[in-house]
C-alpha positions, 0 to 999 in steps of 0.5 A, spaced: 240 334 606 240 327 610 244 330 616 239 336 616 234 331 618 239 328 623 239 334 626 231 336 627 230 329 630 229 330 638 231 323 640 231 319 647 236 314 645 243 316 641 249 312 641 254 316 637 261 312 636 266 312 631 269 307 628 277 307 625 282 302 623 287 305 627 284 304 634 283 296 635 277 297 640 274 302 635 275 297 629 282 296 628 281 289 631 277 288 624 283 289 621 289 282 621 293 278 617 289 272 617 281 273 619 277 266 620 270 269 623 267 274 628 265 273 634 260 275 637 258 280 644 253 276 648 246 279 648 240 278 651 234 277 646 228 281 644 223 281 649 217 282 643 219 276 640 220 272 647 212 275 649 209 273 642 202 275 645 203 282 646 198 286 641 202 288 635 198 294 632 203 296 626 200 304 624 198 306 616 203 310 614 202 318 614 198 316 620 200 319 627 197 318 634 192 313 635 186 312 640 183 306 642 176 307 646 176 303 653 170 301 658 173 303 664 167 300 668 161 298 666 153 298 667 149 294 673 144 291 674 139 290 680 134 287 683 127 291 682 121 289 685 113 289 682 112 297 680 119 300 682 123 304 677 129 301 676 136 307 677 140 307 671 148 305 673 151 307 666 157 305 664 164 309 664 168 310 658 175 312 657 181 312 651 189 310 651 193 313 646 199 312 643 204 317 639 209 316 635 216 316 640 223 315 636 229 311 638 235 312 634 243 309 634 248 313 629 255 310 628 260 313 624 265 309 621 271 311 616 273 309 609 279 306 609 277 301 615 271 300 609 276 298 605 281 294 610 276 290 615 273 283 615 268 282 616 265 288 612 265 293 618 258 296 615 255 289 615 257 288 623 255 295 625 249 294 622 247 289 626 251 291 633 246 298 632 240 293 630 241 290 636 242 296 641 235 299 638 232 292 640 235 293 647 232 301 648 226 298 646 225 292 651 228 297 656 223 303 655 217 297 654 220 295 662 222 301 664 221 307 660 220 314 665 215 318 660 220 323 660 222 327 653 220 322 647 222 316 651 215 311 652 212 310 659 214 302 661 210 297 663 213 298 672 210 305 671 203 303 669 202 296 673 196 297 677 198 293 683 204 293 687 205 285 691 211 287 696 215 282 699 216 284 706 209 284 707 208 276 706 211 270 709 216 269 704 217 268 696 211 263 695 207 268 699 209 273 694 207 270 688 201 267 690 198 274 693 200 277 685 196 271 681 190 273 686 190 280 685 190 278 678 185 273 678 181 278 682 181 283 677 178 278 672 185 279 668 184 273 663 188 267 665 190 265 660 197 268 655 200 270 662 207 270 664 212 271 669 218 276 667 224 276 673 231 278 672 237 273 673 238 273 681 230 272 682 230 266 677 237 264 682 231 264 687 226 261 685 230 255 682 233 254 690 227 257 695 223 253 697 214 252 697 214 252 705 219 258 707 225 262 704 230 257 708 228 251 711 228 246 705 224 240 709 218 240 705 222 239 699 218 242 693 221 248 690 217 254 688 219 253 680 216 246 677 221 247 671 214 242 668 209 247 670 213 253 670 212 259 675 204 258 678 203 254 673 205 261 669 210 261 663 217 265 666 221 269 662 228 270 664 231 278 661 237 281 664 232 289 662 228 287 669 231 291 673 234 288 680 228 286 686 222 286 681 217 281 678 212 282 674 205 279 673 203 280 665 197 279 661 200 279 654 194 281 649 193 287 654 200 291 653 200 294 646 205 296 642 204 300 636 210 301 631 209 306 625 214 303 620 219 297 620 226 298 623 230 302 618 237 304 616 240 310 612 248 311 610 250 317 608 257 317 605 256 325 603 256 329 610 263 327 613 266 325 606 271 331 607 274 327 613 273 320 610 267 318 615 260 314 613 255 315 617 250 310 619 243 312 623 238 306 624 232 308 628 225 305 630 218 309 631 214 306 637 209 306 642 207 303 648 201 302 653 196 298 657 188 296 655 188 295 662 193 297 668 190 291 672 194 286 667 200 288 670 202 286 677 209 288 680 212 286 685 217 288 690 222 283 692 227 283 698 233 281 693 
């Protein structure tokens, strides 16, 4: 029965591998005559835990998509002299929703690696797949392409785009997306920075007053103040010539259910494997498209 489950499921992310305790890259390695510890993969950690203000909403259970009303503009006042009549200005209302959209890792081991290996290879798989769920996650909640179940990321939905060549340098850049922000009346506070590595190599080396003379001696990243001011979030899922401008509260992500796990002993039992299927039912969107810049960098 739980295979038949597996099988209806239309997934965005799958990782299907087999584990054995003949193949040393495919679990055999688990396998020595003496075993101290594990060591494990390096991993870039969660971008949900890394941007704590992000508005969690966790979904009642039985419950499937939600809507959440918005104020897309609102009314106007005017100025009216002594017995004119006011023109009544309305406001404009609009809704975000979010669906329930599932990411899945399956793994399958055998049973004599089970039996064999130390650490336990169902422990570390586990994990290893808990952490691959996590990395699809802050993926799409980036750069999700809302096709098929996959979420539409954040770079998709950003209300402005701030690109390098069009200012005088790095600083330029920056400064021109915290001013796009604060023109759209985006709260100051709770916002961050998100780059990749080789933009935070930048920031750390280029300097206030151009991208090569560095006679004025101030670089663009005071690691006291941050960016601007602006809390910097470094993650290797930013993809390459891209910054973002966030305002946490307004990107919501919505999850129906924890993370969960399923072992299913029975369904390969024949050729002596146990499958392990780890999935998470999530969703993302913006209150307001102005709370994300993106910026288009050089390099």
């Amino acid at each position: 029965a739980a295979s038949d489950v597996y099988k209806r499921q239309a997934l965005p992310f799958v990782i299907e591998k087999t584990a054995l305790a003949g193949v040393l890259g495919a679990g055999g390695a688990l396998t020595p005559d003496v075993h101290t510890s594990l060591i494990d993969a390096l991993l870039a950690p969660s971008l949900l835990t890394q941007l704590p203000a992000l508005t969690r909403i966790s979904v009642p259970r039985g419950q499937g998509s939600i809507i959440i009303p918005r104020v897309n503009s609102t009314s106007t006042a005017a100025w009216i002299g002594e017995g004119n009549a006011a023109s009544p200005v309305d406001p404009v209302f609009g809704q975000i929703q979010l669906t329930p959209r599932n990411a899945m890792v399956y793994c399958r081991f055998s049973r004599l690696l089970l039996q064999t290996s130390s650490p336990a290879i169902d422990g570390i798989l586990q994990t290893d797949m808990a952490s691959a769920l996590s990395a699809a996650i802050d993926t799409a909640l980036l750069s999700g392409a809302g096709v098929g179940n996959e979420p539409t990321g954040i770079i998709a939905q950003a209300g402005a785009t701030v690109t390098e060549s069009e200012q005088a340098n790095l600083w330029a850049t920056l400064s021109a997306a915290v001013t796009s922000m604060d023109a759209a009346n985006v709260p100051q506070d709770q916002r961050a920075w998100l780059v990749n590595p080789a933009t935070a190599g930048r920031l750390r080396t280029e300097f206030v007053q151009n991208n090569s003379d560095a006679s004025d001696g101030t670089p663009i990243l005071a690691p006291s103040t941050g960016l601007l001011g602006i809390r910097l979030v470094v993650h290797s899922a930013m993809p390459t010539t891209t910054a973002l401008l966030i305002h946490q509260p307004d990107i919501v992500v919505a999850s129906w259910g924890t993370m969960s796990a399923v072992i299913d002993p029975y369904s390969q039992a024949e050729s002596g494997l146990i499958r392990i299927v780890i999935s998470q039912v999530i969703d993302i969107a913006l209150r307001h498209t102005a709370s994300v810049i993106k910026l288009t960098l050089s390099s």
